[in-house]
Structure formats: C-alpha cells, structure tokens
GUKEZA-53461 format. One line per 5 residues: their letters; for each residue x, y, z of C-alpha. Coordinates in Angstrom, 2 decimals. Layout:
% residues N
A = X/Y/Z  ... $
***
This chain:
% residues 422
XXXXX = 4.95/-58.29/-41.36  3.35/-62.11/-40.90  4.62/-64.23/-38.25  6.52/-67.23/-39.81  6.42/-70.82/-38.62 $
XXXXX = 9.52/-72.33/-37.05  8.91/-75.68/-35.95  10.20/-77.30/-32.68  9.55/-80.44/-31.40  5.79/-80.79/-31.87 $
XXXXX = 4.57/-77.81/-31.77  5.48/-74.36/-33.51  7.65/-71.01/-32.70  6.38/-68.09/-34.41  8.79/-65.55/-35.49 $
XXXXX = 8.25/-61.95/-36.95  10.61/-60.80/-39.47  10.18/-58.25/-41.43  9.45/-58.56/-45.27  12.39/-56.89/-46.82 $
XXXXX = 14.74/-59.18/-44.46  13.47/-62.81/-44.90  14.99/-63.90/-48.27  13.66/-67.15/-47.99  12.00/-69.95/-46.31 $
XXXXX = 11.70/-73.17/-48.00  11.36/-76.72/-46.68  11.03/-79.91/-48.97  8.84/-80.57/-51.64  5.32/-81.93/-50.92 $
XXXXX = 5.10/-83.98/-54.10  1.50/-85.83/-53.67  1.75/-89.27/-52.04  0.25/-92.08/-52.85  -2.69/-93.86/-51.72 $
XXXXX = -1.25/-97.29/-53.15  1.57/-98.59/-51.22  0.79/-102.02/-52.58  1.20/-100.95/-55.41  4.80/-98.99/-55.70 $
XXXXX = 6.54/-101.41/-53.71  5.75/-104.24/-55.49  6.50/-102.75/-58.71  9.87/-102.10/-56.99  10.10/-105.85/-56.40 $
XXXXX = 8.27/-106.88/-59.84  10.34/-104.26/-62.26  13.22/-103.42/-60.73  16.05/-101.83/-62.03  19.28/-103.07/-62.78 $
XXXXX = 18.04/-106.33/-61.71  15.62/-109.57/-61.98  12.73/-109.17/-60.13  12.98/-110.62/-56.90  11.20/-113.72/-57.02 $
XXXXX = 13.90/-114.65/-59.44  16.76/-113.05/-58.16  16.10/-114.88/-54.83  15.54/-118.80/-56.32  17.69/-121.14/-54.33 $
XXXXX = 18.50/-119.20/-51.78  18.50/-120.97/-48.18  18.64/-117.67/-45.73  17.55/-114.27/-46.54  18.20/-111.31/-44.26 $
XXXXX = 16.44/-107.87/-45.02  18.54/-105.10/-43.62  16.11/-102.45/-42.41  16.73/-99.24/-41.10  16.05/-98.35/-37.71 $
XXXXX = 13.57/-95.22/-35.87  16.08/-92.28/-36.48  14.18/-92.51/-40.18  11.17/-92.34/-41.55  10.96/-95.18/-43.98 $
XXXXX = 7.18/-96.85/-43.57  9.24/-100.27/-43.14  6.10/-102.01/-41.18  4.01/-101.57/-44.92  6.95/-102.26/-46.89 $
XXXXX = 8.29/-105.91/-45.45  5.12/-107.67/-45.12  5.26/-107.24/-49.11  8.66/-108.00/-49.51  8.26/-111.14/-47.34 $
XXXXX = 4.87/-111.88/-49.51  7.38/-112.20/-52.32  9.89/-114.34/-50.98  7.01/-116.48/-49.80  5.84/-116.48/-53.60 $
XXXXX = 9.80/-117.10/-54.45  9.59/-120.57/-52.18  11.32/-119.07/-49.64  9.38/-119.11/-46.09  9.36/-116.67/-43.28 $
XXXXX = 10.99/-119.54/-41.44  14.39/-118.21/-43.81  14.48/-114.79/-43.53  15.39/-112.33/-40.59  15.59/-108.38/-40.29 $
XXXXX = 18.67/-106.90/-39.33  18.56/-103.61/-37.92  20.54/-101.04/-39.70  21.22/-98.44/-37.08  24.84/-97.69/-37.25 $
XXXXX = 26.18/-97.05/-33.95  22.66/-95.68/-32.66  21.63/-96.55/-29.36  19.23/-99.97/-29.10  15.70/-99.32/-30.01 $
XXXXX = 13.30/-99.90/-27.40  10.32/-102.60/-27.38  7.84/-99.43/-28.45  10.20/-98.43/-30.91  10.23/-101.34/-32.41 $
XXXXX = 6.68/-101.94/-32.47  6.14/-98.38/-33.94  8.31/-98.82/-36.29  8.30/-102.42/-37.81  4.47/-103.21/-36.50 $
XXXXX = 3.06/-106.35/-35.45  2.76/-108.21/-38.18  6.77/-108.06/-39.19  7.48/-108.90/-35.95  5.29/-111.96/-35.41 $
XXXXX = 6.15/-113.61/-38.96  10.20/-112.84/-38.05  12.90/-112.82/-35.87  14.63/-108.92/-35.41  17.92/-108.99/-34.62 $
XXXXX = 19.38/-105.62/-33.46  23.05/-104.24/-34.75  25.75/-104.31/-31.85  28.64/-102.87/-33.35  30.93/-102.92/-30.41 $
XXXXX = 30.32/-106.96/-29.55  32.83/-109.19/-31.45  31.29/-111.96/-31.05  28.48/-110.36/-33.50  30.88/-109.62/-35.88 $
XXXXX = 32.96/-111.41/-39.01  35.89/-109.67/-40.84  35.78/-110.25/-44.05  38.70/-107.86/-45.81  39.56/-104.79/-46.98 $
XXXXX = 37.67/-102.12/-49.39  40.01/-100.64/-52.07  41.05/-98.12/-50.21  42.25/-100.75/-47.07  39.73/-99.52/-44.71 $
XXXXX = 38.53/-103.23/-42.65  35.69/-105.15/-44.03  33.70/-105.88/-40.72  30.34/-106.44/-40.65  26.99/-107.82/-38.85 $
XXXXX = 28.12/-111.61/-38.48  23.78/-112.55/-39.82  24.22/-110.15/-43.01  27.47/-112.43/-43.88  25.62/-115.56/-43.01 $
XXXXX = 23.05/-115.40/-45.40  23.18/-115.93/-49.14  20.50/-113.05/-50.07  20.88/-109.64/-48.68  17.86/-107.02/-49.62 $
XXXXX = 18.76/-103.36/-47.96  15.46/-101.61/-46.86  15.39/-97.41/-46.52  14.73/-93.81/-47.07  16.58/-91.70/-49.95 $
XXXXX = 17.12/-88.36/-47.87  20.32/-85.65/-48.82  22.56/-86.73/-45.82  26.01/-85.68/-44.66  28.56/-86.86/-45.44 $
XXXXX = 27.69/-89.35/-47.27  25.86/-87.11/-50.25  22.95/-89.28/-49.93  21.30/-91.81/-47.82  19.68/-94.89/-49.12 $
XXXXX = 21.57/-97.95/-51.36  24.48/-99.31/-49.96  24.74/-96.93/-47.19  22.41/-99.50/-45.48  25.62/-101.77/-44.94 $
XXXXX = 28.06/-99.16/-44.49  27.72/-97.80/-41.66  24.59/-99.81/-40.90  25.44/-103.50/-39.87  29.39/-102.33/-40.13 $
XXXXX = 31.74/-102.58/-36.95  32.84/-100.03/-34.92  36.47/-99.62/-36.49  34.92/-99.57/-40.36  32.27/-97.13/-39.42 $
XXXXX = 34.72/-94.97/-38.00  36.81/-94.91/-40.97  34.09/-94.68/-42.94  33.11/-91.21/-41.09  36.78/-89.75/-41.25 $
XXXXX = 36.66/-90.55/-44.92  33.61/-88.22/-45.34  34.73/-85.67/-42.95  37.74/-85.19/-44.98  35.55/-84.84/-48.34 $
XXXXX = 31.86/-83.76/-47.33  29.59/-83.65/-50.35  25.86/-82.91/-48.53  23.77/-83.71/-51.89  26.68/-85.23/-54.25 $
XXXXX = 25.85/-88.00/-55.82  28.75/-90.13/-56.20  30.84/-89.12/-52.91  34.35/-90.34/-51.73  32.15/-91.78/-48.89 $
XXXXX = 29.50/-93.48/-51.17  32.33/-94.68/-53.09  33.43/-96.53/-50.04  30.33/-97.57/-49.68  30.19/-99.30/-52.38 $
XXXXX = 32.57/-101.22/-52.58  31.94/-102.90/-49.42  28.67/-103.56/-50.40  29.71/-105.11/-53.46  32.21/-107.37/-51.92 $
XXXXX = 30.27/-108.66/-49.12  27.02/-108.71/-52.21  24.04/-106.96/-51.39  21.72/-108.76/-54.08  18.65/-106.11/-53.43 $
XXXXX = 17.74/-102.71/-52.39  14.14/-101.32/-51.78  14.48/-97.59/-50.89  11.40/-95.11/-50.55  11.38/-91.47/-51.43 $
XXXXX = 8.67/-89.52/-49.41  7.44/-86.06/-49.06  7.43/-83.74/-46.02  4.06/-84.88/-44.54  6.17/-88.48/-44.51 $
XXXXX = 3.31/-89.76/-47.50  5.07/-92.17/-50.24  6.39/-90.72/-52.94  7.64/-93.22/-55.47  9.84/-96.63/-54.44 $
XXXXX = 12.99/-97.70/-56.24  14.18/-101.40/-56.38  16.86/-103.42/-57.73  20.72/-103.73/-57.74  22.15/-101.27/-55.47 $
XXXXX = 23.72/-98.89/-57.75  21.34/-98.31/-60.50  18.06/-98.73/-58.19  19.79/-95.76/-55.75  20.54/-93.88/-58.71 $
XXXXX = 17.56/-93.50/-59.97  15.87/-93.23/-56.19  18.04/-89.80/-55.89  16.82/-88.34/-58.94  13.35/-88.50/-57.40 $
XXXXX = 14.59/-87.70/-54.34  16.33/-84.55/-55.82  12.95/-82.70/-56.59  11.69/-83.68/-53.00  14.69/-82.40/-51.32 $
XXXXX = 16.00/-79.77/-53.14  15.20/-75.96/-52.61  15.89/-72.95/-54.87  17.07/-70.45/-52.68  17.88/-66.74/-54.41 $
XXXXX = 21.47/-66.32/-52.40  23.07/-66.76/-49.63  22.06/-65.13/-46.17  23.35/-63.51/-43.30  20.84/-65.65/-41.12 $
XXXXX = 19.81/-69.06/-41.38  17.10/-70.51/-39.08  17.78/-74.00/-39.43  14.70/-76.37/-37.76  15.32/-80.10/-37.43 $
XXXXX = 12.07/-81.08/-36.91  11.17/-83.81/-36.43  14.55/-84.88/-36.29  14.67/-84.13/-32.54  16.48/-86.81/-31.52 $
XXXXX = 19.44/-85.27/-30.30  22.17/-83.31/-31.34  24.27/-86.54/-33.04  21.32/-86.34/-35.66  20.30/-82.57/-35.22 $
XXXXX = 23.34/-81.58/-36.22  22.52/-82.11/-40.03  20.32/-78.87/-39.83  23.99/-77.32/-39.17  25.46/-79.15/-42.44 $
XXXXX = 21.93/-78.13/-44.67  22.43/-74.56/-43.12  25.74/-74.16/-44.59  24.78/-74.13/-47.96  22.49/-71.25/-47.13 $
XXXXX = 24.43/-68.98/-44.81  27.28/-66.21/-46.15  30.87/-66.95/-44.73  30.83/-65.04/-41.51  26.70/-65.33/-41.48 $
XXXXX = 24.82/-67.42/-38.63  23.25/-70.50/-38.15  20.58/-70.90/-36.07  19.97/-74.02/-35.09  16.45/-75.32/-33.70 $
XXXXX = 16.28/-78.41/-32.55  14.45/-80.33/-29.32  17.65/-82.38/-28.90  15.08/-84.76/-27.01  18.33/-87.03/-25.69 $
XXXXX = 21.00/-84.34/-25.11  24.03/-84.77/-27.32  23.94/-88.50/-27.64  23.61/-91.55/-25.86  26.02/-93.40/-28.21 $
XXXXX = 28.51/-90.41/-28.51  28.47/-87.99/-25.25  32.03/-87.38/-26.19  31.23/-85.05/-29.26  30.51/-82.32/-26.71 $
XXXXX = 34.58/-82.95/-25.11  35.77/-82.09/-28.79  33.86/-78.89/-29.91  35.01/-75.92/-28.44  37.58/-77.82/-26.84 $
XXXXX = 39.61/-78.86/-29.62  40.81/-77.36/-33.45  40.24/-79.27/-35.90  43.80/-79.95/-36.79  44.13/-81.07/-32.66 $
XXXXX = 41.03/-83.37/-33.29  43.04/-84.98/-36.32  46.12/-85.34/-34.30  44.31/-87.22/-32.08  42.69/-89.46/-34.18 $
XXXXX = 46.03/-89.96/-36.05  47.68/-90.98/-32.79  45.28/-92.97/-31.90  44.62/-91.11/-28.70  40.98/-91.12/-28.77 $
XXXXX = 38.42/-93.76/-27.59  35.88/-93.18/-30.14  36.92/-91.86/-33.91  33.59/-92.41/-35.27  32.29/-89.06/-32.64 $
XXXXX = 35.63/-87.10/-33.90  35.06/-87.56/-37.33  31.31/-85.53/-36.42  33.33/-83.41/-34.19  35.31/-82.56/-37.32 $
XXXXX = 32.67/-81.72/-39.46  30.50/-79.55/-37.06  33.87/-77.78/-35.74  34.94/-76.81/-39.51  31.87/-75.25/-40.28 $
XXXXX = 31.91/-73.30/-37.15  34.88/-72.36/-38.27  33.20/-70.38/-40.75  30.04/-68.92/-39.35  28.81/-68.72/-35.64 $
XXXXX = 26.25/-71.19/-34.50  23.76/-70.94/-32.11  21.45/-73.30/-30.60  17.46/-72.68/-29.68  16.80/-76.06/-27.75 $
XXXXX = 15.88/-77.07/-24.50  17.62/-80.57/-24.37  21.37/-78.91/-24.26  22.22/-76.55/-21.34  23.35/-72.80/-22.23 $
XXXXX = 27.12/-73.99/-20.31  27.13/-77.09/-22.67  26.34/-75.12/-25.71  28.78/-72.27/-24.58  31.39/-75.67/-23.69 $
XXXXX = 30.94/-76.43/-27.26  31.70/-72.97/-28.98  28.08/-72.41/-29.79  25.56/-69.69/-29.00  22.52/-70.62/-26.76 $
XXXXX = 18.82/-69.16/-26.45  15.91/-71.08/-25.14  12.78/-71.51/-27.46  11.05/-68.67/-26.08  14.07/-66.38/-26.61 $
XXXXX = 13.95/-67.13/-30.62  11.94/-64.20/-31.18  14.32/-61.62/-28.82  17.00/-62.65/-30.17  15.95/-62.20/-33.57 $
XXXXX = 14.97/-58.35/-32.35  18.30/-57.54/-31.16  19.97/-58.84/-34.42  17.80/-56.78/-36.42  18.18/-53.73/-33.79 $
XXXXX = 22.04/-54.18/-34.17  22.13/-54.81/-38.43  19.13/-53.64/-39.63  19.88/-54.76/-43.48  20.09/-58.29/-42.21 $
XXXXX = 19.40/-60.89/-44.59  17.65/-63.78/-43.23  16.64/-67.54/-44.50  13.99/-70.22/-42.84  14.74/-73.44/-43.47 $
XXXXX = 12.74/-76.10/-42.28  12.75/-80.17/-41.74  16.96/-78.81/-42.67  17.71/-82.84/-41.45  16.76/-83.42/-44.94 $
XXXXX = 16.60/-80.51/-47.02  19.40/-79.43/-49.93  19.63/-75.96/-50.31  20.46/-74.90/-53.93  22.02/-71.14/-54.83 $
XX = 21.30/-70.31/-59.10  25.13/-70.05/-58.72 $
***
C-alpha cells in the first residue's frame, strides 16, 4: 500500500489507501510545453483562424483595448501582450491606443503585487490597466439585449474602442462548458445584472466540459453584438508550461483551442466511485473558485458517493460573495429560486453558485478538508468538515466502516474533466 499525493495549498497530504480500493487517480495531461513562446503566439496572431491576421484585421483602427484575464488564472498574459502589442505597433497602431481591461468578473480588485505578478513590468509601463468594476454605473454602457432578452451591459472602455482582442486560458469550467473565447466578455467586463443572468442561465443547464452550452450560447451572442474582433487563448499543461495558442475570430479560434484543450483536461476514469478526493490546488483561492473541484468531482462520484473536497480556501468563502455561505444549508434549491424569482435577494449572481453547489449536494455528501472555512461554517453550509491533518483518519474510519469502498484521486479538479467509457 503506497502513500498517494493529495495536494493542498503548497505543500502535499499523503494518504494511504489500499490498492484494491483506489480506482483511480488522475490529474491533467502533462503534454510537453514549449520552449518558444515567441513563437506560438505569434503564429496565433500571424495565422489565425477564422480570421485575418491581426496586423490586418486591426488597420484603421483608432483605440484598441485587449481584454485580459485577471490572477484567479493561469494564462502567462505578461509574455503574451508584449507580443500582441509588438503587432499592433507593426499594424500602425501605438501603445499610446491601446489599453488592458481586466476581465475578472465580479472578482475582488487585484492588488498592486497581483498585478505586477501577473501582467509584469513591461505591460504595465507601455499601458494603461484599467480594472473591471461591475457594480459602478458610471463604468458601465447598456447596449441591448442578447436573444434571449438578458441586458447587454458592459465595461463602458470595451464599448469605446473600435478593436476588441480577448486574452485567456482554455480550462473545462462550470457552467459555462468551457472557459476561454467569448467568455472573456461575458461575465468578464459584463455588469452586475448580465452576469447574474448569465450564471442562472448556466445553473439551470450545467454542461462542465460541453462544448456548445446554453451558457456559451449566451455568450456568444453578446460577444458578437458588442464585436469582439480577436481572441488569443492559451492551452497549458499541469506544470502551467505552454501548450499550443489559438487565435482568431472568437468562435472558430475557441473551437479549435478546446480540442487541444480536451486532451490536456480530460481523464479516462474506469467508473464511477464511492469516494472522490477532489484537490483544488492551486486553485486555493477560496471557496467561490474551489468549489469547481465539487462540479469536476461529480462526474466521478456514484449517486449517494462522497466528495471530498481539498482546498486551502486561502480567503474564506469569498470576498465578493460572503453570502453563498447564507444559502447552502440554509436554503433548497427550489427556496433559492423563489427568491431569486421574487427578487428578494441582494446578489443573484452568488445564488445562481448557491444553486449549483446545493443541487449536487443534493446528490452526494460533501465534505471539506481546508483550513480557511471553520468546521461551524462548513456544518452552516450542509457540508462535512475535517482539518488537513484529519484527511488520513478520516479516510481510516470510512474504510473501517465499508471496507469494499471504492475510492478516486483527483487532482488540480479546478480544471480537470473526468470521463466514464460510458
């Protein structure tokens, strides 16, 4: 019987399991990387697809505003603009033109070290970074309807300029199917009310690893009205390396991104377990984003199984949505849609998580290892709690209690797909 890595934070928790009960443990795909980042992204912005390359595409443009995603991901965004803004130098257009627009949803403001990390020096001496508030009107322009009526309003400098290119990571994300493409506008420079609507939308039809989504849909559409002229998403393996770079017109570009993506991301597993240990790792952020190991888990745990979740939860439940932990445990789900139905809620975008968390726990029991929620919180919420140094006691008792258990490892489960022969 080996001890198996479960990673936490930054370090690991060993676990032993015995052979004939771990059916599994898989994490993504370490598909080599390159050693030429040059190289990929400018063949993204050279040979695009679906699209001329951008030093075409862009001609007689006046403002350009690259919508970049923000620290919650891992997209190497201070090696990828400098080359994009080589480009539009090339195109005629200066950095005097252009601006970066943070793409961060509702996430809480990045700090000054954050952004340094993440965007480096260089983007941030040669242009201005403007950060996404989606609650301040004043930062905001409507600007209509989707097809299916949800409100059209978005980040009042993405509307101001004539040539949008979206910059990010092509990950398996809930509920959206996956990230990347146009999901870059919506939620990422949308409003409060139209990423809200968005998020009910996907609660309603979640589709963790399906391609084209109610949600992407949506999506869509949006970003076609408002035209997003470029896209520049990166696919990269677990050690964070590049893998390959897609660019072009949103659609065909993503497309093709999640294909790659797909053998990255994507993990046989033989069947469906009893037990899933489910790390986040190193999406630690807190539980807003940790809770995606719950969503991956589901696709690996029986009806009635377990999911472990293991996750630092660095920030608690969220900054930006403390109110997640009033509606789990607290609420059904049919309560938490009469709510949101009646408008009786302050913040739709947290109930629409609340909704997606509470019907899988519906299903199966969760329970968290983490030090950054309290055992009353997590018992508040309807989950199970054990500190990180319980993991392995807790696994004993299971095993004491159901000694055929059947038990799965997943790990990085933020952005894993796990796929049944089924």
């Amino acid at each position: 019987m080996l001890s198996r890595c479960v990673p936490y934070i930054d370090r690991a928790l060993w676990v032993r399991i015995p052979d004939r009960n771990l059916i599994f443990e898989v994490e993504p795909g370490n598909l080599p990387g390159t050693r030429d980042v040059a190289e990929l992204v400018l063949a993204s912005l050279r040979r695009p697809q679906g699209s001329a390359p951008l030093t075409q595409s862009v001609k007689g443009s006046q403002r350009v505003v690259i919508i970049s995603d923000d620290n919650t991901r891992r997209t190497p965004t201070k090696r990828i603009i400098p080359l994009i803004l080589d480009e539009l130098n090339r195109a005629g257009i200066p950095d005097s033109a252009v601006s970066v627009v943070i793409s961060s949803g509702t996430h809480r403001a990045m700090t000054s070290t954050e952004l340094d990390q993440k965007y480096g020096r260089e983007v941030i001496s040669r242009v201005p970074i403007i950060p996404h508030r989606y609650k301040d009107p004043s930062e905001l322009v409507d600007f209509g309807t989707t097809g299916r009526g949800i409100p059209i309003v978005v980040n009042r400098h993405v509307i101001e300029a004539d040539f949008r290119i979206a910059v990010g990571e092509i990950v398996p994300h809930h509920p959206a199917g996956w990230g990347g493409g146009a999901k870059a506008v919506l939620p990422g420079v949308a409003g409060e009310e139209t990423v809200a609507r968005m998020h009910l939308l996907g609660s309603r039809y979640p589709g963790l690893g399906v391609i084209e989504t109610e949600m992407r849909r949506e999506m869509e559409d949006l970003a076609g009205k408002i035209g997003l002229n470029f896209i520049v998403n990166a696919v990269l393996n677990r050690e964070g390396d590049l893998v390959a770079v897609v660019g072009g017109q949103f659609v065909e570009a993503h497309r093709e991104g999640v294909a790659l993506s797909q053998r990255v991301y994507g993990a046989d597993i033989p069947e469906l377990v009893d037990m899933t240990l489910s790390s986040t790792s190193p999406v630690d952020f807190d539980f807003f984003q940790g809770d995606k190991g719950i969503t991956s888990a589901e696709l690996s745990t029986r009806p009635g199984g377990e999911i472990i979740l293991v996750s630092g939860c660095l920030e608690g439940i969220s900054t930006a949505h403390p109110e997640l932990g009033d509606y789990l445990g607290q609420m059904s789900v049919d309560e938490i849609w009469e709510a949101v139905e009646g408008g009786n809620v302050p913040d739709r975008l947290t109930c629409a998580e609340a909704i997606v968390v509470a019907n899988i726990a519906k299903k199966m029991r969760i329970t968290l290892v983490t030090e950054g929620i309290t055992r009353q919180l997590a018992r508040r919420m309807g989950f199970g709690h054990q500190p990180p140094q319980g993991l392995q006691g807790y696994i004993d008792r299971r095993l004491a209690a159901e000694p055929e258990l059947k038990i799965g490892i997943l790990r990085n489960s933020a952005e894993i797909l796990p796929m049944t022969a089924r």
